[in-house]
C-alpha positions in Angstrom: -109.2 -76.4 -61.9 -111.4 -73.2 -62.6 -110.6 -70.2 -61.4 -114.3 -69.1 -60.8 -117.1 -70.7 -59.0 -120.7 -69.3 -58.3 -122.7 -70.1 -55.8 -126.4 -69.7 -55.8 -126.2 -69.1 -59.2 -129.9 -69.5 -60.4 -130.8 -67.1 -57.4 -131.9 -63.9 -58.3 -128.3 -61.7 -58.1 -126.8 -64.9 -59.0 -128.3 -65.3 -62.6 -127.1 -61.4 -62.7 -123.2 -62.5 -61.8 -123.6 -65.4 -64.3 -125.2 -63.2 -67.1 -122.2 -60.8 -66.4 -119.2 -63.2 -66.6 -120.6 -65.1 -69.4 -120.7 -61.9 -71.3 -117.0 -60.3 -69.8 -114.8 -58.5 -72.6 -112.0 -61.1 -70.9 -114.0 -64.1 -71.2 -111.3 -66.1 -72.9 -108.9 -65.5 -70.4 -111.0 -67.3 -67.3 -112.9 -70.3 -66.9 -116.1 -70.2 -64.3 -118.5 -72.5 -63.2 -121.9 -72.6 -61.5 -123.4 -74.1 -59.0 -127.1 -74.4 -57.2 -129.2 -77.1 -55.3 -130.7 -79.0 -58.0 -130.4 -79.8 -61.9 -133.7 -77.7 -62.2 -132.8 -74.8 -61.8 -129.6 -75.2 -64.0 -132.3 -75.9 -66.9 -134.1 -72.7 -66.0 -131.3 -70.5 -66.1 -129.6 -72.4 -69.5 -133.3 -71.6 -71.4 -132.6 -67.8 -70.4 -129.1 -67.7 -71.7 -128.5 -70.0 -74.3 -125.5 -70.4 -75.8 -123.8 -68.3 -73.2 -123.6 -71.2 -70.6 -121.8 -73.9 -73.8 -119.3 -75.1 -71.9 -119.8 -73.8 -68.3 -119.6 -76.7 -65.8 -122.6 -77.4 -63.2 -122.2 -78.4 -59.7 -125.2 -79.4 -57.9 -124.9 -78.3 -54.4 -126.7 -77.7 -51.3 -124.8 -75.5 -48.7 -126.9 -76.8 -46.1 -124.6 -80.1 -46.5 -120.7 -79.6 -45.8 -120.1 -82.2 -48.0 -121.0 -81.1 -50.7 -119.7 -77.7 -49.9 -116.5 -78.8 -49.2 -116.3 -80.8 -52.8 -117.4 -78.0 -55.1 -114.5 -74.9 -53.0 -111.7 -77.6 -54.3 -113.1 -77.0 -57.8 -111.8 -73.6 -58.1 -109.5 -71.0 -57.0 -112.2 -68.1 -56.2 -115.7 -69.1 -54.7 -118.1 -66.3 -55.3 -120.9 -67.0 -52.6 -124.5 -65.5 -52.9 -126.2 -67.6 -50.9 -128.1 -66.0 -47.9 -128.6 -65.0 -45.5 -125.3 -65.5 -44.5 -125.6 -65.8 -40.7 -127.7 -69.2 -41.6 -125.7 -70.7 -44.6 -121.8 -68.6 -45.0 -120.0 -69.6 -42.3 -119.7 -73.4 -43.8 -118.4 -72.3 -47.2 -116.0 -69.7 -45.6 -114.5 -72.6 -43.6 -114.4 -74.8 -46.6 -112.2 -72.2 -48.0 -110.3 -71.3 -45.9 -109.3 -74.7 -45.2 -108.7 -75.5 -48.7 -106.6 -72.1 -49.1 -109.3 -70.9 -51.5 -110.1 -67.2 -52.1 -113.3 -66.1 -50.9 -116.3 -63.2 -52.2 -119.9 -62.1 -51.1 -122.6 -60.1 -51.5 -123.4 -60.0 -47.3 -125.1 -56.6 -45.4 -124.7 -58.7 -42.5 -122.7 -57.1 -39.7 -122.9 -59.5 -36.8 -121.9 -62.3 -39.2 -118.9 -60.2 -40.7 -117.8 -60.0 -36.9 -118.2 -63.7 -36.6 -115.7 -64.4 -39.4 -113.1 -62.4 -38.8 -112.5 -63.7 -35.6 -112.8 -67.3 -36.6 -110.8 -67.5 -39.8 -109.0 -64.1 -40.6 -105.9 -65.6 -38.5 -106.1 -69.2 -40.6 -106.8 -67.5 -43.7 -103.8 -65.0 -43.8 -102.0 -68.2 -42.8 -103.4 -70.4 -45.8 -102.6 -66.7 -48.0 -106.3 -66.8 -48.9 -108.5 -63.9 -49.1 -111.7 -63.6 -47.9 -113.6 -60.7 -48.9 -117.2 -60.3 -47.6 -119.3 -57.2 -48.1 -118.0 -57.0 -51.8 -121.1 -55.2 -53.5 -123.0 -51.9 -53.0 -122.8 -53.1 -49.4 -120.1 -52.2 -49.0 -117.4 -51.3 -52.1 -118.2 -47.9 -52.5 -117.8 -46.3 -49.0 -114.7 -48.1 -49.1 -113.4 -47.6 -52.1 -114.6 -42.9 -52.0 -112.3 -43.4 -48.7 -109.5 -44.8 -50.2 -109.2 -42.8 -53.2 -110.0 -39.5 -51.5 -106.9 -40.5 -49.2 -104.9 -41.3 -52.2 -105.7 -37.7 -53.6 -104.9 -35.9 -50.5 -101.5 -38.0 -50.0 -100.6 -36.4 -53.6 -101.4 -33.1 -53.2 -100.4 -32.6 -49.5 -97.6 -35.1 -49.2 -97.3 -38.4 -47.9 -98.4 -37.7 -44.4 -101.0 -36.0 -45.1 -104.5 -37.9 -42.9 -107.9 -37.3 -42.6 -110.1 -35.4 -40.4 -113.5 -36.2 -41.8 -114.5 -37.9 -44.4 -118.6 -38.1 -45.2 -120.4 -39.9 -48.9 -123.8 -38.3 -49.7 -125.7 -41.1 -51.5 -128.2 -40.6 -54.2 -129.7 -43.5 -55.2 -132.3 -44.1 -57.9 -134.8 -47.2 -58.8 -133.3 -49.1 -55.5 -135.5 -52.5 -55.4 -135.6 -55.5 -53.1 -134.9 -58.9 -54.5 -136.4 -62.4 -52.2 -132.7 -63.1 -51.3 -132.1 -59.4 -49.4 -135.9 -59.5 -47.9 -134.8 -62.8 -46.4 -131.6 -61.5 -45.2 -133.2 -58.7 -43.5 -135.5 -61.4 -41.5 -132.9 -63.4 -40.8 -131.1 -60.1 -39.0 -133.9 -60.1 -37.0 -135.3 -63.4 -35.9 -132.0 -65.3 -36.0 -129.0 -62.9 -34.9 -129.0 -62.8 -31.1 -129.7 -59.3 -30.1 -126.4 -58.8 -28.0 -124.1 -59.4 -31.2 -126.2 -57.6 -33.3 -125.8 -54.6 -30.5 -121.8 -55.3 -30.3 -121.9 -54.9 -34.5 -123.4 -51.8 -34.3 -120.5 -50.0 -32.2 -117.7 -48.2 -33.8 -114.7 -50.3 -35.1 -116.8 -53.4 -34.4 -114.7 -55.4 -37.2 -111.7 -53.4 -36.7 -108.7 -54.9 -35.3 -107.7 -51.4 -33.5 -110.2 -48.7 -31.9 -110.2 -45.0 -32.9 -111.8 -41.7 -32.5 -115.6 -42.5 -32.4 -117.7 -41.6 -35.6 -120.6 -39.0 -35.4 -123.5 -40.0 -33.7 -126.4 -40.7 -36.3 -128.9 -38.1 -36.3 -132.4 -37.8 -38.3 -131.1 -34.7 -40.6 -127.5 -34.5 -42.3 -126.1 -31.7 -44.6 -122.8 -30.7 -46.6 -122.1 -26.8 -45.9 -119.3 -27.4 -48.9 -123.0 -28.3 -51.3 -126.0 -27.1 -49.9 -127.8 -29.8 -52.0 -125.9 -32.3 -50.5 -128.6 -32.6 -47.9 -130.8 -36.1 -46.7 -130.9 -38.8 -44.3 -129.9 -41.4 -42.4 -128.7 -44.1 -45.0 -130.0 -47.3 -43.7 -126.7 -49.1 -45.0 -124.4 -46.7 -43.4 -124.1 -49.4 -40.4 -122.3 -52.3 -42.4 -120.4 -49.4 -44.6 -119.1 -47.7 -41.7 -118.1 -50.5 -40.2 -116.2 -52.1 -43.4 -115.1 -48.4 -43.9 -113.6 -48.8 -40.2 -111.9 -52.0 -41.0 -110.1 -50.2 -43.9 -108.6 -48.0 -41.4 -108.0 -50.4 -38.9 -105.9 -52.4 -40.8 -103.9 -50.3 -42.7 -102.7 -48.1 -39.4 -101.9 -51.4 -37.6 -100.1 -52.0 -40.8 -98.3 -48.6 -40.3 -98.1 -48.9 -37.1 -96.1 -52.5 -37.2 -95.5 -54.2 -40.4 -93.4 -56.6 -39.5 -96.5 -57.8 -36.9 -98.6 -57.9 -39.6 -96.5 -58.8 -43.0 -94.5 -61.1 -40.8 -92.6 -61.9 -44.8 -89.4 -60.3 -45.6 -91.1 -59.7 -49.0 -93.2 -56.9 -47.8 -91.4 -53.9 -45.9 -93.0 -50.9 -43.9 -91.9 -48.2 -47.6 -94.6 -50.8 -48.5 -97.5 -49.9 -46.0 -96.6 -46.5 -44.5 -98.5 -44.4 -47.1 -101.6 -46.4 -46.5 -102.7 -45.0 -43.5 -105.3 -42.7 -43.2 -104.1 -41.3 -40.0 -105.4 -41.5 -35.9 -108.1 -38.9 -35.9 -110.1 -40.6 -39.1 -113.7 -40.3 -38.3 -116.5 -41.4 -41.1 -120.1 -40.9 -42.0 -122.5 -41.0 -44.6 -125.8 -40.1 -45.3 -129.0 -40.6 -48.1 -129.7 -37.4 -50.0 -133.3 -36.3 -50.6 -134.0 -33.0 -52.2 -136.3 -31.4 -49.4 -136.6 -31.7 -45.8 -140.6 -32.6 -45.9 -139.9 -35.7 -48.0 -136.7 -36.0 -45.3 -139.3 -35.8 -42.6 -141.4 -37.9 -44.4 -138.7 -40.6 -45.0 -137.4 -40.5 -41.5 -141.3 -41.4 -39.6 -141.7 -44.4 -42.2 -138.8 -45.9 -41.7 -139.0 -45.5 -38.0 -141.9 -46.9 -38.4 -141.1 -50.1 -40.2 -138.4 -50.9 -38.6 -140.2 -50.5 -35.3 -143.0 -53.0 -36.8 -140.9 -55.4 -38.0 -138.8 -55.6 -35.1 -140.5 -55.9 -32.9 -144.2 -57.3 -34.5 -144.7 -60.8 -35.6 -147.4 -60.0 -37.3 -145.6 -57.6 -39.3 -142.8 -60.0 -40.3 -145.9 -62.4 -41.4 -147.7 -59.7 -43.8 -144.1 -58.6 -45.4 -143.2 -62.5 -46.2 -146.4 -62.2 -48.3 -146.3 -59.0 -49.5 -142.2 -59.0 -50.4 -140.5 -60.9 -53.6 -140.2 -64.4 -52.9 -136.4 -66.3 -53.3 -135.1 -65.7 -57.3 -137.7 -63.1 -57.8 -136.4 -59.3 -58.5 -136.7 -56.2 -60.5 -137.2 -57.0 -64.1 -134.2 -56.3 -66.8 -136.2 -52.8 -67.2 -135.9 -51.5 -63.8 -132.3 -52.9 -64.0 -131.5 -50.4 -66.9 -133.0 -47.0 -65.2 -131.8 -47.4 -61.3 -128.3 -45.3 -60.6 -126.1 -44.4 -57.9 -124.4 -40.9 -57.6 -122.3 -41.0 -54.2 -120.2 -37.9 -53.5 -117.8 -37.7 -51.1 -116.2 -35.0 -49.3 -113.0 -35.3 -47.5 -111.1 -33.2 -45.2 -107.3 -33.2 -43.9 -106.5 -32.4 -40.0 -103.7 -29.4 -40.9 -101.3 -30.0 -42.8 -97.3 -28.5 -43.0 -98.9 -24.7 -43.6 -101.5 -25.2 -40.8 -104.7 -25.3 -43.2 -106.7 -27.9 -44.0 -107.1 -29.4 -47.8 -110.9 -30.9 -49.1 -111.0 -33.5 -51.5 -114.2 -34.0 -53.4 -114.5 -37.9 -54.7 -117.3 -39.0 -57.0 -118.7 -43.2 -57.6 -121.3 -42.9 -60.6 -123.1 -45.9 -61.4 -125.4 -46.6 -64.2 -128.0 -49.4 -63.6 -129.9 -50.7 -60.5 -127.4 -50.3 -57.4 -127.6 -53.5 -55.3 -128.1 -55.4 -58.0 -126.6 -54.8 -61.4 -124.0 -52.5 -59.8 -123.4 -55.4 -57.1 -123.3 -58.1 -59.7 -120.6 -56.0 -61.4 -118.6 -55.7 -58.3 -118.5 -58.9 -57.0 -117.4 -60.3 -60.4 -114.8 -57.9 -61.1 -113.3 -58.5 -57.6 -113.5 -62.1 -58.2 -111.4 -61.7 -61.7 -108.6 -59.4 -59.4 -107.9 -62.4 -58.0 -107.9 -64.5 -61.0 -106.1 -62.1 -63.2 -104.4 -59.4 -60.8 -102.5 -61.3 -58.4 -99.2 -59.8 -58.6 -100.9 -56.2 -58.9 -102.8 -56.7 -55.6 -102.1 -54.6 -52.5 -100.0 -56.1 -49.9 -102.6 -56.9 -47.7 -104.6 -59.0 -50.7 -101.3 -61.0 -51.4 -101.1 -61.5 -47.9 -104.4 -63.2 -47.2 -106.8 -62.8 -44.6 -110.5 -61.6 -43.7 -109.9 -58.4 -45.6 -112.2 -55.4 -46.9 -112.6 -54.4 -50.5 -109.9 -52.0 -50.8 -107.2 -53.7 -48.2 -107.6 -56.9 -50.6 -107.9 -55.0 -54.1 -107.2 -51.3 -53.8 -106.3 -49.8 -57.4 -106.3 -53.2 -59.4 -110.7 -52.8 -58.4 -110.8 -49.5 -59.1 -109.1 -49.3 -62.6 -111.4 -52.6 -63.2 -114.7 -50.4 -62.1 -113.8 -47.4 -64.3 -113.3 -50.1 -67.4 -116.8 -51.8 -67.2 -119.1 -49.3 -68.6 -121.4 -48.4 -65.9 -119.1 -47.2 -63.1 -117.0 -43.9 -62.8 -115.4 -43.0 -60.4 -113.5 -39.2 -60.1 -111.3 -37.1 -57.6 -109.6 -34.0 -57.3 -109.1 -31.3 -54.5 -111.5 -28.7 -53.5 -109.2 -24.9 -54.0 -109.4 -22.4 -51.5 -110.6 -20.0 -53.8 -111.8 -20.2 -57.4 -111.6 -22.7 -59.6 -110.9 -26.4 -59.1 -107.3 -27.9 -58.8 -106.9 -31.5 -59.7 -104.4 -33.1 -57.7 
């Protein structure tokens, strides 16, 4: 059996995955194969890398057949999937592994379907001890992961029960593209997805399995007092992330709240849990820096007004499908190398034991195109967690279930991230006065 199979690998973010695990400092420690609809493409993508597929298996597949979906899951223990759009063609291979207790990874934005899958398999796959991980790229491992780590931070400096208040990422982001695959995706958002579910995956703690204090309300202008050039926009991502974001919460204060509900196994015991919480009054935001409010303003009418077009225009769908990359096309290897991502985020406590609060400054640097390179990075080293890190996992990733990023990999992603080459990521707490304390 292998322990890796790809999905849509001669897609455009797929041949990036495939480039990336061919090439991994581990290699020799994994085996992965590939797979895509026809024996064409495989001889596209072996002329680009050579030597580097010797060896790799193929797996002709078409995920509009169950069939065939369901052969190729049993070839492996972790199915990364990046075919989309998701709400069309990810439901069948989620099923697939679930019901062959395989562990699960994607690169979906795709709220409404997120929403769909947790209630249809996360019972059967925590019962199969599978994991299913969607959302595991720059949608949405970073918000996820600055939350978690600022908690961590906190808990160490203030003490165990130490929670949060407010915790808000600033996003810069440099030489963003759009590949065919995400232009589809964003069609398929609005011409498949009835618009009551995509309404219901909009609201706070849509994909959370408990409800807590509402998020702020978006607004057109966001700043940091704490930086005053932490200053921007709406990030147009911050719906899925703050909704995976919410997940986090939600399942690790249910887990606090009643761990023998939801780690039914004598194995794991509430000393095991307790500290994850990031308390009741957690609230979460995030917002796009730009460095004036003209080119805020600026930013703020276009996309208004495309999202208002393509919405709710026909027309406007039909010149984008010409004028957008078409399926497997992206940015080239250049604009791969000079894109970036510089997130900070800034987290504060409700009061703590001495009745003031404690801020906790988190950094996620990136070097390389974010939903792309960075993404293909992700998704792979979450894939080898569960190949390589099993025992290390968190308890709710040895569990199983339909988890988020950090419930399912927590440290054993993080330390993986800082070890790649193009990802750091920093924390420390904010002093009162002078100075910076590391906590």
């Amino acid at each position: 059996m292998l322990d890796i199979l790809l999905l849509g690998a001669t897609g455009y973010t797929g041949r990036l995955i495939t480039r990336y695990l061919a090439a991994h400092p581990q290699r020799g420690t994994f085996t992965f194969g590939i797979a895509a609809r026809s024996e064409k493409k495989f001889n596209i993508l072996r002329d680009e890398l050579g030597d580097a597929l010797l060896h790799v298996p193929t797996f002709v597949v078409d995920v509009a057949n169950f069939d065939d979906i369901e052969r190729a899951v049993q070839e492996a223990r972790v199915v990364i999937n990046t075919v989309g759009p998701y709400w069309r063609w990810g439901t069948s291979v989620v099923r697939a592994c679930v019901r062959h207790g395989r562990h699960y990874v994607d690169l979906t934005g795709e709220a409404p379907w997120v929403r769909e899958v947790i209630a249809e398999f996360d019972y059967a796959a925590a019962k199969a001890g599978c994991v299913v991980v969607p959302c595991a790229g720059l949608d949405s491992v970073p918000s996820d992961l600055l939350v978690y780590v600022a908690s961590r931070t906190l808990k160490s400096f203030a003490g165990a029960s130490a929670a949060i208040d407010l915790s808000t990422s600033a996003w810069r982001l440099g030489g963003q593209s759009i590949s065919g695959g995400t232009f589809s995706s964003i069609l398929s958002s609005l011409e498949d997805v009835p618009r009551r579910k995509a309404r219901e995956a909009t609201q706070d703690f849509a994909l959370s399995p408990v409800k807590g204090v509402p998020g702020p309300r978006p607004r057109a202008f966001y700043a940091l007092s704490i930086d005053p050039s932490l200053r921007g926009v709406l990030y147009i991502m911050s719906i899925i992330n703050k909704q995976v974001v919410q997940r986090s919460w939600g399942l690790f204060e249910l887990a606090a709240r009643s761990p023998e509900l939801v780690f039914p196994s004598k194995t794991i015991g509430a000393q095991d849990v307790s500290g994850l919480s990031y308390g009741p009054a957690f609230k979460y935001d995030e917002f796009m820096v730009l460095p004036s409010r003209l080119q805020a303003i600026f930013v703020v009418l276009f996309l208004a007004t495309v999202a208002f077009a393509m919405a709710t225009l026909p027309p406007a769908r039909w010149i984008a499908r010409r004028l957008m990359p078409r399926s497997g096309e992206g940015p080239s290897d250049r604009d791969l190398d000079v894109g970036f991502v510089h997130i900070t985020n800034i987290t504060t406590s409700a009061p703590v034991a001495s009745g003031r609060t404690v801020t906790v400054r988190t950094t996620f640097k990136g070097k390389g195109d974010p939903g792309y390179l960075l993404s293909s990075i992700m998704i792979s080293e979450a894939a080898l967690a569960l190949v390589q890190d099993q025992d290390l996992l968190p308890p709710f990733g040895k569990r199983g279930g339909v988890l988020t990023p950090m419930t399912a990999f927590g440290d054993v992603l993080i330390q993986r991230l800082n070890a790649c080459g193009r990802i750091s990521i920093e924390s420390g707490v904010v002093p009162v006065e002078g100075g910076r304390t590391r906590a």
